[in-house]
C-alpha beads as a LAMMPS data file, in Angstrom:
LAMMPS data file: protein, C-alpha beads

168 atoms
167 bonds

1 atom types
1 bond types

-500.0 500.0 xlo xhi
-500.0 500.0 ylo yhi
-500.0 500.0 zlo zhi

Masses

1 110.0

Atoms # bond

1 1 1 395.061 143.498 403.617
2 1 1 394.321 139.679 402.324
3 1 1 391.867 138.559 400.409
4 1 1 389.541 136.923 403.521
5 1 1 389.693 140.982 405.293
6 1 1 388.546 142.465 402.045
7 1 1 385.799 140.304 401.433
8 1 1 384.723 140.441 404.743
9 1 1 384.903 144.120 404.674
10 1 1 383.087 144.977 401.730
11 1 1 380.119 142.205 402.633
12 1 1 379.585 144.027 406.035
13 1 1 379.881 147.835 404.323
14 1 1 377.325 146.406 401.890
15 1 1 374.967 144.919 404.876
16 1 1 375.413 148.104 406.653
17 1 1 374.661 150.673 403.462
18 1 1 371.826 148.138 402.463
19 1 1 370.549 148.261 406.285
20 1 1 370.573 152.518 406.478
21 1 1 368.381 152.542 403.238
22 1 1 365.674 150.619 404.379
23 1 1 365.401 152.132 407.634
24 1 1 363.572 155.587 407.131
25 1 1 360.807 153.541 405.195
26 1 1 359.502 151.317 408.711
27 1 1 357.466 153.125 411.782
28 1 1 359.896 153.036 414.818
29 1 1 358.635 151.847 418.093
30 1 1 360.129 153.223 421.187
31 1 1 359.617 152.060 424.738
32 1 1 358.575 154.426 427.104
33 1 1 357.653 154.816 431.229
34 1 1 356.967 157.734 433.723
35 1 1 356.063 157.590 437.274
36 1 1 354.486 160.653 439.625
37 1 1 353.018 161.634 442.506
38 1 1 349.473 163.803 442.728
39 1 1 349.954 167.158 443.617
40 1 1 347.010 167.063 446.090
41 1 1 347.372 163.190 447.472
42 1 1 351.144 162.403 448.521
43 1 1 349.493 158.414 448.203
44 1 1 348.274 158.877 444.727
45 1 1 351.245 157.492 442.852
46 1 1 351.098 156.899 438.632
47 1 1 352.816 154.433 437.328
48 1 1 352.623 153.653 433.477
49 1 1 354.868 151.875 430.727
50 1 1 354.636 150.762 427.430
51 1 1 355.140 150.527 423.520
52 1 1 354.735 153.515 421.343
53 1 1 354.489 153.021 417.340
54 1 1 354.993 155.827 415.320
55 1 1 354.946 156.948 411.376
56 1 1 358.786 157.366 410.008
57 1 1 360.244 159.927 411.222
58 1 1 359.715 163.584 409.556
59 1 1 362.960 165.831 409.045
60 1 1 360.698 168.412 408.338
61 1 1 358.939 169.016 411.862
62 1 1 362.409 167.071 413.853
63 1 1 359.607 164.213 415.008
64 1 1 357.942 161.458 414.690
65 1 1 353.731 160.964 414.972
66 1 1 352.899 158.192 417.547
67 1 1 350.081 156.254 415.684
68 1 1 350.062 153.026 418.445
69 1 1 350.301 152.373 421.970
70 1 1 350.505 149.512 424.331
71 1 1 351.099 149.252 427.858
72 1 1 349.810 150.008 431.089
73 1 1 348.873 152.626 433.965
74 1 1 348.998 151.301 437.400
75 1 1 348.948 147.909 436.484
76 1 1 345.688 148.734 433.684
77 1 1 346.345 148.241 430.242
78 1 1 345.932 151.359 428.100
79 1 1 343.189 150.874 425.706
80 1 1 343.602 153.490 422.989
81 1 1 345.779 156.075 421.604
82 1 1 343.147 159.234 420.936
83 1 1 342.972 161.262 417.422
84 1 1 345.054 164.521 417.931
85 1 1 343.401 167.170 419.287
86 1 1 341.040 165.230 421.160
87 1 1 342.154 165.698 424.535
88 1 1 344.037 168.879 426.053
89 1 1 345.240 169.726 422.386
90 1 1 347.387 166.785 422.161
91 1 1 349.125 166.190 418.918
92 1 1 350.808 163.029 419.524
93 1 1 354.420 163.866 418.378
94 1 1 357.250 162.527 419.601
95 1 1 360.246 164.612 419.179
96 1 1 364.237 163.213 417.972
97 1 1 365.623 165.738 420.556
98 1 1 365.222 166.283 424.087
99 1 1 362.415 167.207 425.504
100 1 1 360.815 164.660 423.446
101 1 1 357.411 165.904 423.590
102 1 1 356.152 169.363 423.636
103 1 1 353.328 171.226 425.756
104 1 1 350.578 169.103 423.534
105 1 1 352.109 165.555 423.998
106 1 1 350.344 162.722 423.253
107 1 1 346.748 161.742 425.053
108 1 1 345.393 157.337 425.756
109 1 1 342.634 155.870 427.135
110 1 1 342.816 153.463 430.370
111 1 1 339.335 151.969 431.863
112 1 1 337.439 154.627 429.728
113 1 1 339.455 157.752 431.211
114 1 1 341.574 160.222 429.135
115 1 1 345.354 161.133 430.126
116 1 1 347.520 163.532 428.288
117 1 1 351.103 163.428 429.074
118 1 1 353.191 166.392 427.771
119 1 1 356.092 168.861 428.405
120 1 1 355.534 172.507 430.122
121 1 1 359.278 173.142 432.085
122 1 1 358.727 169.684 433.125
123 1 1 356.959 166.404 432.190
124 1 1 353.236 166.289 433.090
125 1 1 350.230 164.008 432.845
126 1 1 346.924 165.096 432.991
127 1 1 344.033 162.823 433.345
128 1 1 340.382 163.653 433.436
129 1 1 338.460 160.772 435.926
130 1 1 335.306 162.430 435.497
131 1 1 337.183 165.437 437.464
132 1 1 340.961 166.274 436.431
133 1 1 343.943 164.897 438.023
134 1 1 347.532 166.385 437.531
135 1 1 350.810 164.276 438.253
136 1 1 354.422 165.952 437.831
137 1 1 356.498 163.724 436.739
138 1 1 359.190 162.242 438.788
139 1 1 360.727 159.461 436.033
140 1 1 360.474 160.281 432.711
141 1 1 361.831 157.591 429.452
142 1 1 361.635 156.952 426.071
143 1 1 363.827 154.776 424.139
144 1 1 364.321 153.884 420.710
145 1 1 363.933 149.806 419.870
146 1 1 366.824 149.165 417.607
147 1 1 364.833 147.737 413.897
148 1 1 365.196 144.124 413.282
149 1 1 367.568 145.075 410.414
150 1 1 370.091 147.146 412.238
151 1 1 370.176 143.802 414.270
152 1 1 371.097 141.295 411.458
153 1 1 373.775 144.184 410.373
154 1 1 375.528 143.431 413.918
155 1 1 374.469 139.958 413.627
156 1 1 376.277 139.761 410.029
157 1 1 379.284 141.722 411.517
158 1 1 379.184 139.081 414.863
159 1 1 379.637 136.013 412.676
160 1 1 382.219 137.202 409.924
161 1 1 384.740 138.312 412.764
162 1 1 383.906 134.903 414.395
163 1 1 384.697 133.042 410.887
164 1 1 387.899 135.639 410.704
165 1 1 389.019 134.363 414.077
166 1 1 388.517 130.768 413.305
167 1 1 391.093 130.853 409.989
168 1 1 394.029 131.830 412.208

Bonds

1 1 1 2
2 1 2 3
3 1 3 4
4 1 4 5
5 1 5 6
6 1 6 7
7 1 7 8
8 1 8 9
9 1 9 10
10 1 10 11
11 1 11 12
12 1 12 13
13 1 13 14
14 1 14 15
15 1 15 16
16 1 16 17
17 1 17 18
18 1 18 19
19 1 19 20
20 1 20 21
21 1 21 22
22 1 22 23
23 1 23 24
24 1 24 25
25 1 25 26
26 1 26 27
27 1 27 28
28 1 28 29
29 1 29 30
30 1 30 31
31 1 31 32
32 1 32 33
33 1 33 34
34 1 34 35
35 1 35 36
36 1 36 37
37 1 37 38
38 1 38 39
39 1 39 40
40 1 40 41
41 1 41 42
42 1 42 43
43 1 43 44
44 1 44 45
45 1 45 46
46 1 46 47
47 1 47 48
48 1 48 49
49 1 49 50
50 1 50 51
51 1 51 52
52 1 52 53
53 1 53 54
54 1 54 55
55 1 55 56
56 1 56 57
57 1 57 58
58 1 58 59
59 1 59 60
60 1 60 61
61 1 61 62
62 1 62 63
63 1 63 64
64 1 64 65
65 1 65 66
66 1 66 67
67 1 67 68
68 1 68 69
69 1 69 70
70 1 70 71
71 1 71 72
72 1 72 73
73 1 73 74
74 1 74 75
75 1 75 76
76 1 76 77
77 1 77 78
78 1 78 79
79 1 79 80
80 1 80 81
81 1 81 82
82 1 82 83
83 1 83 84
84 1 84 85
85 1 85 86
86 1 86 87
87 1 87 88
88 1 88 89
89 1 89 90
90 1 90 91
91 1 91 92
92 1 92 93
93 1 93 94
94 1 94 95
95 1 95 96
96 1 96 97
97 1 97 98
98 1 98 99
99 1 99 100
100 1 100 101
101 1 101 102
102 1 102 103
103 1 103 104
104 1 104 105
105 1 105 106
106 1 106 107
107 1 107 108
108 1 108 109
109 1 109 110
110 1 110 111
111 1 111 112
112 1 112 113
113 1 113 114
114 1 114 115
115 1 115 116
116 1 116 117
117 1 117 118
118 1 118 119
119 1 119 120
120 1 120 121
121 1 121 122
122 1 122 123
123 1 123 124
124 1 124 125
125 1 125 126
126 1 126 127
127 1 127 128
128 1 128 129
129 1 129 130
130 1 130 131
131 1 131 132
132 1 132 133
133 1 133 134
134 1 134 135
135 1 135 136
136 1 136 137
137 1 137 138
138 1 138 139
139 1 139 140
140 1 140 141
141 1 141 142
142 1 142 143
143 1 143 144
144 1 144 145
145 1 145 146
146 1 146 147
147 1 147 148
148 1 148 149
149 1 149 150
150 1 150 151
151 1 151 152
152 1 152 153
153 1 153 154
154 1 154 155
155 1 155 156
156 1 156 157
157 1 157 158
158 1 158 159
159 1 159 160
160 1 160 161
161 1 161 162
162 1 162 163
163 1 163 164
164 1 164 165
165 1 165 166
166 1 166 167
167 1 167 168
């Protein structure tokens, strides 16, 4: 191995290494989306998707604690994120394994109502419109966005195999 392939080795291992330690210390944010269909109106159809922030993630309890969302249901932006516990139980953890929420899930606010989306054999949302609706849910996503510093780690590996390529 030359000189130019060692270098370029240990600056990316160093990137890399530098980039894994700083990572447990930042909230993740995932992007997430479900869609279903009332159980009493065939033509009552949710649609929601968004931004969830939560704290670092906890090797204690395998999850994370959603502390922000954005987004919106049917077309609505959601308003608020409520406390846990403030609506069906929720405790507004998202979980590192699948099913990534349990039968508490995590509970928003759209125009002033109160929806709780959560995991009993299936995913659910519950909302309460001044009576309660109940949607089984027929999509179902959430998806880690990769942190800004795991990018410049592939960035940093991108341009030293293009500079690499460009001494032959």
């Amino acid at each position: 191995m030359n000189f130019d392939r060692k270098l370029a080795v240990t600056i990316t291992s160093t990137v890399c290494i530098l980039t894994n330690m700083m990572a447990p210390v930042s909230a993740a944010i995932f992007n997430f989306s479900y869609s279903g269909t009332s159980v009493l109106d065939p033509n009552d159809i949710v649609t929601v998707a968004g931004k969830l922030t939560t704290n670092p993630y906890d090797s204690a309890t395998n999850s994370y604690e959603i502390v922000d969302i954005t987004g919106t249901r049917n077309g609505n932006p959601i308003e608020s994120l409520l406390s846990p516990g403030s609506f069906l139980d929720n405790d507004n953890l998202l979980f590192a394994e699948t099913p990534k929420l349990d039968e508490f899930g995590f509970a928003y606010t759209v125009g002033g109502a109160s929806y709780n989306v959560f995991y009993t054999y299936d995913y659910l949302e519950i909302g309460e419109q001044g009576y309660y609706t109940g949607y089984p849910l027929t999509s179902f996503s959430i998806t880690p966005i990769p942190e800004s510093s795991l990018i410049l780690a592939i960035l940093s590996i991108a341009v030293l195999v293009a500079i690499k390529k460009n001494k032959r």
